[in-house]
MDAnalysis code that builds the backbone (N, CA, C; Angstrom):
import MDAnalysis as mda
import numpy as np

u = mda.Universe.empty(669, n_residues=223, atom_resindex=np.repeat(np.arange(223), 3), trajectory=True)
u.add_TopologyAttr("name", ["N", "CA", "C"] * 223)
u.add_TopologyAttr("resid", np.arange(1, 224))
u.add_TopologyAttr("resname", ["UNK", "UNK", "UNK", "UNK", "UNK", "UNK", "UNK", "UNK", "UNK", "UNK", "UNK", "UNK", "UNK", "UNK", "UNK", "UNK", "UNK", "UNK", "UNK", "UNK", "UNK", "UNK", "UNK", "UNK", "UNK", "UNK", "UNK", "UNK", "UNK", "UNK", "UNK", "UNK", "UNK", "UNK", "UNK", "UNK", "UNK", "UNK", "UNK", "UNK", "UNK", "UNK", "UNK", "UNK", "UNK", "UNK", "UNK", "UNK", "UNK", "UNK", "UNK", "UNK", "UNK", "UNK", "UNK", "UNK", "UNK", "UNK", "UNK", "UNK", "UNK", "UNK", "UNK", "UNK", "UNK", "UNK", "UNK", "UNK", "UNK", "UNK", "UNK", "UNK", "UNK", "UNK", "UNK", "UNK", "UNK", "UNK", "UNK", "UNK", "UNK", "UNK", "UNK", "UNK", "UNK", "UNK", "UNK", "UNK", "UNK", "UNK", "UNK", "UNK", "UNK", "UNK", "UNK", "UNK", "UNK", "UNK", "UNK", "UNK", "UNK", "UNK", "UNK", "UNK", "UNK", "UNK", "UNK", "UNK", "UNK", "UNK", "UNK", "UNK", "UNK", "UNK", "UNK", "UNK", "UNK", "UNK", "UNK", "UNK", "UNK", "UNK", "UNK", "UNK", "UNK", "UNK", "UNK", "UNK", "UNK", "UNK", "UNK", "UNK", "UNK", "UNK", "UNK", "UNK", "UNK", "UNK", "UNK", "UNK", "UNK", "UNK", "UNK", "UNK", "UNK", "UNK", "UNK", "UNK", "UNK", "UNK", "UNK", "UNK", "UNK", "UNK", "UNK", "UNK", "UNK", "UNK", "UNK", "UNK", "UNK", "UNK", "UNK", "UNK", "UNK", "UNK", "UNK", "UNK", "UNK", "UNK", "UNK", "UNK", "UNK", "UNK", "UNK", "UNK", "UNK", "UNK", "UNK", "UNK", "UNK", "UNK", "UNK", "UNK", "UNK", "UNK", "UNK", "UNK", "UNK", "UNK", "UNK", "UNK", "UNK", "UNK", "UNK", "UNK", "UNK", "UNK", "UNK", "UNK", "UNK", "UNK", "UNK", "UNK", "UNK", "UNK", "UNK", "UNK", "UNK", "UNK", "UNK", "UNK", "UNK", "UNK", "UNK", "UNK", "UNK", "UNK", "UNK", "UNK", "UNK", "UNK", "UNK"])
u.atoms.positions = np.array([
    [8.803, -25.988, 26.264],
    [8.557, -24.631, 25.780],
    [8.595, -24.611, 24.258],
    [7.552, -23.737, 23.713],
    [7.392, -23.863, 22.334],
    [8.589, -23.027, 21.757],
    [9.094, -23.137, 20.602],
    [10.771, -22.795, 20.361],
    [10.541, -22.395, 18.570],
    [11.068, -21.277, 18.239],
    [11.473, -20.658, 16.629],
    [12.802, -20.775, 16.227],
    [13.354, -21.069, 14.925],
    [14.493, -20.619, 15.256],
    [14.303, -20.023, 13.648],
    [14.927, -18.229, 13.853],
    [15.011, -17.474, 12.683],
    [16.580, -17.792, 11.603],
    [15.938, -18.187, 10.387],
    [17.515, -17.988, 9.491],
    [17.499, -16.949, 9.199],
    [18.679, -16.191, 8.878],
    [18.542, -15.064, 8.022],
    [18.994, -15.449, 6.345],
    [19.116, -14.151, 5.929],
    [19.865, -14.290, 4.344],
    [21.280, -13.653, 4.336],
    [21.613, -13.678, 2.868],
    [22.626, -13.403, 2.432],
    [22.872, -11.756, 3.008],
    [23.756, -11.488, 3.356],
    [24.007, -9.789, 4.035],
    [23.694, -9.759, 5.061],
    [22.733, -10.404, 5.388],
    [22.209, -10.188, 6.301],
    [22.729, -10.565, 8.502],
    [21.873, -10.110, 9.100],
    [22.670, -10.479, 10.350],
    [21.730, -10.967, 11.245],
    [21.494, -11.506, 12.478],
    [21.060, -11.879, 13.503],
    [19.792, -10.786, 13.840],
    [20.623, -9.683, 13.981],
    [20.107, -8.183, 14.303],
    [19.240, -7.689, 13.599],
    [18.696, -8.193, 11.904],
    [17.729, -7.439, 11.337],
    [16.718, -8.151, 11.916],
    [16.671, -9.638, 12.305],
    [15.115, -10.197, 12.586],
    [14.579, -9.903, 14.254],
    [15.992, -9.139, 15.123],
    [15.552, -8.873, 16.836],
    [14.098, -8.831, 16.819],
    [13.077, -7.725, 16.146],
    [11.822, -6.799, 16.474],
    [11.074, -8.338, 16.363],
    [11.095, -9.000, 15.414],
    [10.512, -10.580, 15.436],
    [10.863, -11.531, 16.569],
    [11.951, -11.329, 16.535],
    [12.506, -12.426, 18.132],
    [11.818, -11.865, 19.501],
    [12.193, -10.345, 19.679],
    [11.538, -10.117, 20.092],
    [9.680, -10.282, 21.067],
    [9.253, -9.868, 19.916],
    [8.034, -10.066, 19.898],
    [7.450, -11.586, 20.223],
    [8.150, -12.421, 19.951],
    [7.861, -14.203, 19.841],
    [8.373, -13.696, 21.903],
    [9.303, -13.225, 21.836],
    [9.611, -13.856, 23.213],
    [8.646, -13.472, 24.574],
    [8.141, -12.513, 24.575],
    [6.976, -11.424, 25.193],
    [5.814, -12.745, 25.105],
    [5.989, -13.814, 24.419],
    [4.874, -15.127, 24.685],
    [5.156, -15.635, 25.282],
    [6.223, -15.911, 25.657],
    [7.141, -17.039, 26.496],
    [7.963, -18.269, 24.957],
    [7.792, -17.836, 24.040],
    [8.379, -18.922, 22.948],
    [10.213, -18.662, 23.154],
    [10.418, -19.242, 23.036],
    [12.170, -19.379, 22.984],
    [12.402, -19.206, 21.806],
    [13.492, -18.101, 21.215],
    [14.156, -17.973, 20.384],
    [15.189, -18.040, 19.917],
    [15.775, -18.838, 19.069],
    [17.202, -18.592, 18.774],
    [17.447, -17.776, 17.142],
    [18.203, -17.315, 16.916],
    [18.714, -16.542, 15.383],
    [20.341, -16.756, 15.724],
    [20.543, -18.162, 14.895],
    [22.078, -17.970, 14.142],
    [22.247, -17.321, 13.076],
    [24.068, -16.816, 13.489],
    [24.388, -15.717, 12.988],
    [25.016, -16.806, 11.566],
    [24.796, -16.209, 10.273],
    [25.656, -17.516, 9.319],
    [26.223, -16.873, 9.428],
    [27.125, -17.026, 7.687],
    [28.354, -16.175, 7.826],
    [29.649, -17.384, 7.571],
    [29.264, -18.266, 7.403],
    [30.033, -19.558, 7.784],
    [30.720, -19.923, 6.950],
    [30.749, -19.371, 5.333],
    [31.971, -19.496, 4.524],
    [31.037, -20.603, 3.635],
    [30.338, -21.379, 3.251],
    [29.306, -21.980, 2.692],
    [28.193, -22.487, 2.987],
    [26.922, -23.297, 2.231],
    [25.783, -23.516, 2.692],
    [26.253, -24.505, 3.333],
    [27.163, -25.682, 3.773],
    [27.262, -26.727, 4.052],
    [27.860, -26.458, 5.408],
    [28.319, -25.002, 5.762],
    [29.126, -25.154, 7.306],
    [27.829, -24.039, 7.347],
    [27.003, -23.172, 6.687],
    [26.022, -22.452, 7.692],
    [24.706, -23.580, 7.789],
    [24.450, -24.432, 7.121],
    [23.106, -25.309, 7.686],
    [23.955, -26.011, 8.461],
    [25.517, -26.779, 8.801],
    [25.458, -27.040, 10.192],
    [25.543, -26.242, 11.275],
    [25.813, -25.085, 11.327],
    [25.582, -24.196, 12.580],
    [23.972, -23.937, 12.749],
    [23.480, -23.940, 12.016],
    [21.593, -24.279, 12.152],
    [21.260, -25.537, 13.072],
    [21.818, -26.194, 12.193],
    [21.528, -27.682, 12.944],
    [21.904, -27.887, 14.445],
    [23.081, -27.372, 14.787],
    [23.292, -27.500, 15.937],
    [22.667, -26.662, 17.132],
    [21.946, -25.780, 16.611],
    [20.605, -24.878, 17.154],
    [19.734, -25.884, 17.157],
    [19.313, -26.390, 16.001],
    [18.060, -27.133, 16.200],
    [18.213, -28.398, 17.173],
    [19.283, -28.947, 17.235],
    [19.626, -30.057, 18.018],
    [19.627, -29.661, 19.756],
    [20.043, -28.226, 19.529],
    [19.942, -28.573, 21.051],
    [18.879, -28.174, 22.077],
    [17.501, -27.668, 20.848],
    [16.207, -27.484, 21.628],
    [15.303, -28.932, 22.215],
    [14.946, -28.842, 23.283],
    [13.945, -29.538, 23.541],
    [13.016, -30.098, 23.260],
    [12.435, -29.850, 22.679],
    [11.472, -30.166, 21.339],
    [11.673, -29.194, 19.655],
    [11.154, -30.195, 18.983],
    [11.626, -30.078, 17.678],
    [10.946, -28.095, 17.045],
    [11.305, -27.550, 16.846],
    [10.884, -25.875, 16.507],
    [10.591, -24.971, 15.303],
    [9.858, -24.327, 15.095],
    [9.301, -23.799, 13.843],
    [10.674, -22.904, 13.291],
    [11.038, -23.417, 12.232],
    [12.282, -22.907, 11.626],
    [11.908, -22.132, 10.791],
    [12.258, -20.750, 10.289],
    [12.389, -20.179, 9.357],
    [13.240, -19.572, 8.864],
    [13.204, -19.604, 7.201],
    [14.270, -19.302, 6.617],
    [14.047, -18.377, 5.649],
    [15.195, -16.806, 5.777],
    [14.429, -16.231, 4.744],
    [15.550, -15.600, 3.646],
    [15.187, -15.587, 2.480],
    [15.872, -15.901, 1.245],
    [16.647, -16.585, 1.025],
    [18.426, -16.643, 1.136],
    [19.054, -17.658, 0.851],
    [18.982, -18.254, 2.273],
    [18.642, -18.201, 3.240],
    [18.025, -18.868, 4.628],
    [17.084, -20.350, 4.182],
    [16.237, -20.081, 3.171],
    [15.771, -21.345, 2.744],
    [16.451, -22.328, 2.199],
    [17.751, -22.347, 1.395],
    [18.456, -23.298, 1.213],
    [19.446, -23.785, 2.572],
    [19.520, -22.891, 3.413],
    [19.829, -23.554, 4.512],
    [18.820, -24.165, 5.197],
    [17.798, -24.049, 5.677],
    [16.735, -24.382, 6.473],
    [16.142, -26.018, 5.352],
    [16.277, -26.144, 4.349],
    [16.404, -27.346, 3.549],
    [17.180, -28.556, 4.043],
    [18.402, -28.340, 4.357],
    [18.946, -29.041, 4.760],
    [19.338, -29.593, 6.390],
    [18.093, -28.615, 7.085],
    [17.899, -28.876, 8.211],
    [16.917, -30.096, 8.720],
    [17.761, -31.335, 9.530],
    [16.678, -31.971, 9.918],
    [16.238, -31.741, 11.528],
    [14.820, -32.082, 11.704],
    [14.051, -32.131, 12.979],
    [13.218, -30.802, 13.555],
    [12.863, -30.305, 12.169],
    [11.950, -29.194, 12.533],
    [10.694, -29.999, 12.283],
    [9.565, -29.111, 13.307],
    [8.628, -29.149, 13.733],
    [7.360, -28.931, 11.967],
    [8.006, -27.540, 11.933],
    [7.667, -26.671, 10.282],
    [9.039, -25.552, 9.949],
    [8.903, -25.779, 8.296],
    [9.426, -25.246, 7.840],
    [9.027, -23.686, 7.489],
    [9.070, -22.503, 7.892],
    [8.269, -21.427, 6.931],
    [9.691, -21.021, 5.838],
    [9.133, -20.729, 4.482],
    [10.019, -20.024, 3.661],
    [9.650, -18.538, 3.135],
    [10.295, -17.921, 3.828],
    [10.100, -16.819, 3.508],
    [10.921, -15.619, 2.662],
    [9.875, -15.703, 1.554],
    [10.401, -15.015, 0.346],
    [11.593, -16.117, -0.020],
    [11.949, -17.018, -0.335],
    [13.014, -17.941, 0.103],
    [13.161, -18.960, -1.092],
    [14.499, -19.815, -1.203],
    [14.551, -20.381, -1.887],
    [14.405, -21.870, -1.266],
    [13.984, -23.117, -2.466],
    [13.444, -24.574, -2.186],
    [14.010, -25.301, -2.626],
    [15.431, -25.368, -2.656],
    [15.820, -25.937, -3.465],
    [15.536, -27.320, -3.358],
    [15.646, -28.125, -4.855],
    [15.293, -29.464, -4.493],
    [16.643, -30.638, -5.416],
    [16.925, -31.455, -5.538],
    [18.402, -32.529, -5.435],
    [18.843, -31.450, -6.620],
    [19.818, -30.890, -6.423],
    [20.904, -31.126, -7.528],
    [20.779, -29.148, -7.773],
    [20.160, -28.763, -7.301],
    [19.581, -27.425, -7.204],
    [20.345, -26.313, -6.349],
    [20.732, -25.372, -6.957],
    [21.074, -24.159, -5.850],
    [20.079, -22.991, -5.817],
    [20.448, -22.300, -5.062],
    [19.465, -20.847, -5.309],
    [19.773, -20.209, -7.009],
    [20.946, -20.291, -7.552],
    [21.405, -19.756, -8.456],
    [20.259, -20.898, -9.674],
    [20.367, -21.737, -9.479],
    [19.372, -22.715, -10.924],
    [18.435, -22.642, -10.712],
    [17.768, -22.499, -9.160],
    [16.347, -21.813, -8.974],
    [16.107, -20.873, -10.130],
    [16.924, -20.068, -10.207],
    [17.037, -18.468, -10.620],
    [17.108, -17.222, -10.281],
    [17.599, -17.847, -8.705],
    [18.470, -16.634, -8.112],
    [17.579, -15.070, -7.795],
    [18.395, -14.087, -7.530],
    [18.576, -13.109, -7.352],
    [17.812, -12.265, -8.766],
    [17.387, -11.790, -8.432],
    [16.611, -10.842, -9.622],
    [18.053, -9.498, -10.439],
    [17.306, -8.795, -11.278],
    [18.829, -8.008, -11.725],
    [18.903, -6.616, -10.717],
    [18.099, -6.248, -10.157],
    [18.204, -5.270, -9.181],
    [18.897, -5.548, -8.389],
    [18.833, -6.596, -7.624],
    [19.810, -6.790, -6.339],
    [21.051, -7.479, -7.486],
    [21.416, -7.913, -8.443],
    [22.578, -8.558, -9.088],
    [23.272, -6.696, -9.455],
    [22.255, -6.012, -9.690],
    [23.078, -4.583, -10.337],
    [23.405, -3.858, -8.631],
    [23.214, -3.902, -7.895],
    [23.425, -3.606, -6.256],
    [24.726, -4.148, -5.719],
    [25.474, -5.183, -6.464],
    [26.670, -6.283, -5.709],
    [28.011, -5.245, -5.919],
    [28.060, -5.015, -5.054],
    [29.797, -4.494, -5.676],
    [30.708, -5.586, -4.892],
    [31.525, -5.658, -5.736],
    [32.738, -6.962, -5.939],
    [34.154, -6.093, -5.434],
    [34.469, -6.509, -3.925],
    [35.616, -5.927, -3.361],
    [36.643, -6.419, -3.288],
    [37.859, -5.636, -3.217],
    [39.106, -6.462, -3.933],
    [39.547, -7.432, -3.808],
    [39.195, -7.695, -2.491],
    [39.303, -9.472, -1.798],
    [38.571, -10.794, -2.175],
    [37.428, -10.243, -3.358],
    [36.741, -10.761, -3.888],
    [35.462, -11.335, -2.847],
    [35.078, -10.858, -1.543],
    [34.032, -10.754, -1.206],
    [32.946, -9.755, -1.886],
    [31.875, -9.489, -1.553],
    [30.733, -9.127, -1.982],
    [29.751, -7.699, -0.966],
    [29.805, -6.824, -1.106],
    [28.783, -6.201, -0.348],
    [27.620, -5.801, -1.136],
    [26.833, -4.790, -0.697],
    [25.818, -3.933, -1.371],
    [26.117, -2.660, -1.197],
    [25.591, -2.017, -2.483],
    [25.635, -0.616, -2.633],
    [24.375, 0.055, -2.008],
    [24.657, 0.746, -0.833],
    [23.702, 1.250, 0.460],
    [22.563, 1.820, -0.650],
    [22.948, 2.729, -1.193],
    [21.369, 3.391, -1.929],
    [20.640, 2.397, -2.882],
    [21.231, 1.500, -3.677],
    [20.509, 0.412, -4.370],
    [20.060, -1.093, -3.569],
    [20.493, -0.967, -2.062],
    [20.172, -2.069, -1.263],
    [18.575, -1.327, -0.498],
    [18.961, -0.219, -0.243],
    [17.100, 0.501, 0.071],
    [16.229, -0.011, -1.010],
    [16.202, 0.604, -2.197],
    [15.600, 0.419, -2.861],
    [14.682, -1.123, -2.856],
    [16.082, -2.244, -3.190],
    [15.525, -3.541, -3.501],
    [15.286, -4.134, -2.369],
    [15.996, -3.790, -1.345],
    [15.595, -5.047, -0.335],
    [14.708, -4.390, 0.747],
    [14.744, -3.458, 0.841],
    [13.789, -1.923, 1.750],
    [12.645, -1.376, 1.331],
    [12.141, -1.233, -0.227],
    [11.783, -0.500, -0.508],
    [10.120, 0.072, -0.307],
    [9.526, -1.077, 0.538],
    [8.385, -0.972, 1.128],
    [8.216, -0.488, 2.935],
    [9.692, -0.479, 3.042],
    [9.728, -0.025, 4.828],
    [9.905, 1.410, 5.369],
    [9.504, 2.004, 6.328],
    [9.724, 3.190, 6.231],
    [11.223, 3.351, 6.682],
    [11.069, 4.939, 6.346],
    [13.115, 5.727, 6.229],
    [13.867, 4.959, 7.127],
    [13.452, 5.150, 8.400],
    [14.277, 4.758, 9.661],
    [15.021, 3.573, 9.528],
    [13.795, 2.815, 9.361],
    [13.865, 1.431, 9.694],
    [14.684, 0.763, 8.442],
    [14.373, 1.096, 7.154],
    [15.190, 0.965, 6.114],
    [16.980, 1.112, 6.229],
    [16.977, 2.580, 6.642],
    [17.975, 3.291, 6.901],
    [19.202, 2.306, 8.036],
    [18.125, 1.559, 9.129],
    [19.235, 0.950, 10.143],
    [19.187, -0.097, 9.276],
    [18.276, -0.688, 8.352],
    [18.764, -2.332, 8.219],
    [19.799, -2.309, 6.878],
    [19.950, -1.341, 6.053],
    [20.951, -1.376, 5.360],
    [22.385, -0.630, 6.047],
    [22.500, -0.254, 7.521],
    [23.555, -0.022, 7.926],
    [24.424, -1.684, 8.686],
    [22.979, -2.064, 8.873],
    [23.499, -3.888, 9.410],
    [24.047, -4.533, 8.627],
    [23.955, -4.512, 7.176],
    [24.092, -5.286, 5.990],
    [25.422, -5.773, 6.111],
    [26.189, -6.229, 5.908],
    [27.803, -6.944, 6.047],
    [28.121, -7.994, 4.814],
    [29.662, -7.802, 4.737],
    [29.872, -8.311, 3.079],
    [29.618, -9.564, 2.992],
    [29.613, -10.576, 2.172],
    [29.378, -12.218, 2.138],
    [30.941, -12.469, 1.329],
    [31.550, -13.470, 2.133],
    [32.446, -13.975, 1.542],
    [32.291, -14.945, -0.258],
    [33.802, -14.553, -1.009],
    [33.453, -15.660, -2.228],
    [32.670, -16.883, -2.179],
    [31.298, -16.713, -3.307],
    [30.998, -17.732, -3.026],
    [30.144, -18.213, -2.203],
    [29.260, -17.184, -1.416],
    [28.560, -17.605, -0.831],
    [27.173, -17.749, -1.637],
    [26.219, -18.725, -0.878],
    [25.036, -18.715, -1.173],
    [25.205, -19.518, -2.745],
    [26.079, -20.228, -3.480],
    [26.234, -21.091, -4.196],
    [25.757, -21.945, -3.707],
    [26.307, -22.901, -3.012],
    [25.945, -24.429, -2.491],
    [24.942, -25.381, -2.744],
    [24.393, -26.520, -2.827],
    [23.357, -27.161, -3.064],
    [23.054, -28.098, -1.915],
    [21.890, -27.814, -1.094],
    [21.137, -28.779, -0.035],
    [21.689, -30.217, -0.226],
    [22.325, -30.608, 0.740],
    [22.567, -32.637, 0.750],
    [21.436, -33.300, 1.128],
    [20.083, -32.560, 1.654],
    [19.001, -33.137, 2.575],
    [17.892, -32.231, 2.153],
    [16.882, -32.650, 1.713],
    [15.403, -31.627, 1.597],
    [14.097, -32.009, 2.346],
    [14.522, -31.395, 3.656],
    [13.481, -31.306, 4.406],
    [11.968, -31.260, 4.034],
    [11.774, -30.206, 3.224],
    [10.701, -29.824, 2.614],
    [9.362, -31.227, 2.254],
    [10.515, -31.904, 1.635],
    [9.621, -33.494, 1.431],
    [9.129, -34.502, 2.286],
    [9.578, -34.164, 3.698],
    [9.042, -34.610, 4.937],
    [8.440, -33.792, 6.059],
    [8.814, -32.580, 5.787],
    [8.349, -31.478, 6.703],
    [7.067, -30.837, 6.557],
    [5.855, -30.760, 7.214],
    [5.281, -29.759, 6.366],
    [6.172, -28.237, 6.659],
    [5.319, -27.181, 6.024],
    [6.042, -26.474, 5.329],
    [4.986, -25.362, 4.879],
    [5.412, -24.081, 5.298],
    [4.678, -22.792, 4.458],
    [5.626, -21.720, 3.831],
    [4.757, -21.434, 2.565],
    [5.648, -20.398, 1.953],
    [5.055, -19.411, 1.763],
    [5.750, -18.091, 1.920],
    [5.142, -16.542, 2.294],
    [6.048, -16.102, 0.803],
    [4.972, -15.639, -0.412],
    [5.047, -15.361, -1.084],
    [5.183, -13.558, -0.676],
    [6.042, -12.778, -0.901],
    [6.336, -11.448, -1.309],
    [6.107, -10.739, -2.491],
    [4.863, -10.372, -2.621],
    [4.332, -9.860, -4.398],
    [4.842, -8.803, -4.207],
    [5.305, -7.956, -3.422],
    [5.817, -6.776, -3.835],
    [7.515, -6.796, -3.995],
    [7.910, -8.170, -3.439],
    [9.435, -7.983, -4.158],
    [10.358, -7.319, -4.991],
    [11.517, -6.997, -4.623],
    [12.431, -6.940, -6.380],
    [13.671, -7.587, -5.764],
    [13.924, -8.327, -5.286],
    [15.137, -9.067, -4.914],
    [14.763, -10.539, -5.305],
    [14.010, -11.007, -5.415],
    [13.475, -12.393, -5.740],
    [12.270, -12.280, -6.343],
    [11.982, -12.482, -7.873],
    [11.070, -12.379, -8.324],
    [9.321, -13.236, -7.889],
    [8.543, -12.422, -8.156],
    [7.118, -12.979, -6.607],
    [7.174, -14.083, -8.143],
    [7.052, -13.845, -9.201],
    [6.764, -15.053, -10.068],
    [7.809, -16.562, -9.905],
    [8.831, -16.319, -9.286],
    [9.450, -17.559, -9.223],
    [8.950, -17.891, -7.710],
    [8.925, -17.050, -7.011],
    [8.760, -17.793, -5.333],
    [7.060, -18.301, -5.855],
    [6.338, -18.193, -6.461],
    [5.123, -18.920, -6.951],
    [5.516, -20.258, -7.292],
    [6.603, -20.260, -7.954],
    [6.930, -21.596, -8.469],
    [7.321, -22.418, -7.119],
    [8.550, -21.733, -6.746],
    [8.341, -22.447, -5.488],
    [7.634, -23.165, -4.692],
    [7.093, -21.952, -3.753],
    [6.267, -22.273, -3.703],
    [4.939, -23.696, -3.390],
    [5.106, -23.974, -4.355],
    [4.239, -25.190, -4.896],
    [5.013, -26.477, -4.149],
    [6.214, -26.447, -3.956],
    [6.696, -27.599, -3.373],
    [6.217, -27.598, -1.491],
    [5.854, -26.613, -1.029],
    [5.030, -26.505, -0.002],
    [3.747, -26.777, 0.293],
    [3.432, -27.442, 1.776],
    [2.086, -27.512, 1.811],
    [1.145, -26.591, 2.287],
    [1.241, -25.081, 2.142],
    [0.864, -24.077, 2.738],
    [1.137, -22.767, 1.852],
    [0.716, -22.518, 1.488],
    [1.085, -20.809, 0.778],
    [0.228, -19.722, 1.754],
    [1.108, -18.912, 1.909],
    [0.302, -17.117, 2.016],
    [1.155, -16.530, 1.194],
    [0.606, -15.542, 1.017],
    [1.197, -14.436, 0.320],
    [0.737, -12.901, 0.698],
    [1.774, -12.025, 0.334],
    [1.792, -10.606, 1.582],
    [1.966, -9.559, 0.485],
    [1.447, -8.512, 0.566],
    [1.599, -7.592, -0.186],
    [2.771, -6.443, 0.342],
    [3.991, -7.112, -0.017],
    [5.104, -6.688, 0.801],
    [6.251, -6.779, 0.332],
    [7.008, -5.966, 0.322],
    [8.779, -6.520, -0.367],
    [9.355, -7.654, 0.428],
    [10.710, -7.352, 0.184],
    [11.111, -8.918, 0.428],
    [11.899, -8.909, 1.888],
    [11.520, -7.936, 2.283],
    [12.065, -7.821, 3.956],
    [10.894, -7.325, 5.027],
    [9.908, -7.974, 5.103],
    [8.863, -7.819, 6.217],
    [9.521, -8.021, 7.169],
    [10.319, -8.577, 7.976],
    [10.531, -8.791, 8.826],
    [11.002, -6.772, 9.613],
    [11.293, -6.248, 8.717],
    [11.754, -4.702, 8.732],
    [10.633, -3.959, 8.913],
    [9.505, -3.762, 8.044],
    [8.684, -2.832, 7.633],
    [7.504, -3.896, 8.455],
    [7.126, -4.605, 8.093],
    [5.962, -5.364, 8.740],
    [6.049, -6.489, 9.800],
    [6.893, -6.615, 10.631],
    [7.249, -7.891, 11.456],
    [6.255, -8.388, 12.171],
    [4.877, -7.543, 12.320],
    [3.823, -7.559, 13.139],
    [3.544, -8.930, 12.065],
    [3.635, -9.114, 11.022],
    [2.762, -9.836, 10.074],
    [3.800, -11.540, 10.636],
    [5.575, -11.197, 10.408],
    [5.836, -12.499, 10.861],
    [5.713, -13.104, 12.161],
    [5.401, -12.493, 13.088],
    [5.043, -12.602, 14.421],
    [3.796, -13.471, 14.972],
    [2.984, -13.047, 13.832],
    [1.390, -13.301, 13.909],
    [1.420, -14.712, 13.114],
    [2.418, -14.679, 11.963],
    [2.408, -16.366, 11.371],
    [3.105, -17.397, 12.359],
    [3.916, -17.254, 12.882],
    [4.476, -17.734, 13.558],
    [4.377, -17.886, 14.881],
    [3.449, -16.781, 15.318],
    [2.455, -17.380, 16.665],
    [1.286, -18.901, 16.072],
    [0.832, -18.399, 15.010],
    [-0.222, -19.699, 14.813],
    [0.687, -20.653, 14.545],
    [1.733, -20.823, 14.103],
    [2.432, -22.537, 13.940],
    [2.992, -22.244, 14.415],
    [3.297, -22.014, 15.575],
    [3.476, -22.417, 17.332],
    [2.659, -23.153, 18.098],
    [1.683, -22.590, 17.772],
    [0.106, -22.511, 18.704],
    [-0.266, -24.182, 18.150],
    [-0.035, -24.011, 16.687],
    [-0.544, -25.631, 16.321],
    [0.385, -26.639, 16.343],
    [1.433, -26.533, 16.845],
    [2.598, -27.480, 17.632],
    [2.349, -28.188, 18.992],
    [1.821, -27.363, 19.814],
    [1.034, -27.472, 21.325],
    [-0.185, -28.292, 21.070],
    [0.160, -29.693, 22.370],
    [-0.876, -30.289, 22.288],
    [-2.103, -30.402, 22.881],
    [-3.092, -30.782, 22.332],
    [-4.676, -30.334, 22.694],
    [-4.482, -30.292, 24.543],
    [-5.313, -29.561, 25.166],
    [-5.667, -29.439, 26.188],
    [-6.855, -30.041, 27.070],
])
């Protein structure tokens, strides 16, 4: 059975990408979405890994924003998609990429425990701001804090250089600038690009559904 497995990002949960899992599953594709959350990139790409290990055949992984530095260090995918996402490559974090744009950096409020959430009306804006009310409205109620320190880490393994690999450029972004995921980018053998903020999976999922039916479809062998 042909198999996805969704990363998410930073804040993020299992639950914002369902309408995508969803939709993949109504094909018969098998889905999995680990939950990170795991306290660094090095214990959330192994809870990835151990998803990817225990499918049947090797599965179209995607990773979206700080999801791509996990999905980097994933081996035995089929394809990589990066979406809106970071690439990192040896010695690299999302942060030397260049990170987070200042909208979502002016959005962080710093709680006394020294975890991290978002400020609900400046998390619409940047990470929503192309989706309609509703749908906006539930995915910044999903949002959940990130422990110190997360999303620092640097990939031990870069898939990317053995994997092929597509990257879904977001020109309508403000959480990750569309001019750096260009740069990116480039370390892929595949570009699209969407006229979309940086959470399609919310406002447009019809669009990740439809990429990810075709590299499925071209995983399956000739008939």
């Amino acid at each position: 059975m042909a198999a996805v497995v969704l990363v998410h990002g930073l804040y993020h949960r299992p639950e914002h990408l369902a309408v995508v899992a969803e939709g993949l599953r109504t094909d018969g594709t098998e889905v999995a979405v680990p939950e990170l959350h795991r306290g660094s990139l090095a214990a959330d790409t192994a809870a990835v890994q151990a998803v990817v290990d225990a499918l049947p055949e090797p599965p179209v992984v995607l990773g979206h924003s700080y999801g791509g530095s996990v999905i980097t260090g994933v081996r035995g995918a089929a394809h990589l998609v990066y979406l809106a996402a970071f690439v990192p490559d040896a010695d690299e974090s999302a942060a030397v990429l260049g990170g987070a744009s200042q909208q979502l950096k002016d959005a962080v409020v710093v709680e006394p425990d020294g975890s991290t959430t978002l400020h609900p009306g400046l998390a619409v804006d940047t990470l929503y701001g192309d989706c309609p009310e509703p749908l906006a409205a539930r995915a910044v109620g999903l949002l959940r804090a990130q422990a110190p320190g997360c999303g620092r880490g640097v990939p031990q393994h870069h898939s990317w250089k053995e994997t092929p690999s597509t990257y879904v450029i977001c020109a309508q972004d403000r959480a990750i600038a569309p001019g750096l995921q260009r740069t990116m980018a480039s370390r892929c053998t595949d570009v699209r690009e969407w006229q979309t903020g940086h959470s399609p999976f919310v406002g447009r999922p019809d669009l990740v559904v439809e990429l990810l039916r075709e590299l499925v479809e071209a995983q399956q062998p000739a008939s």
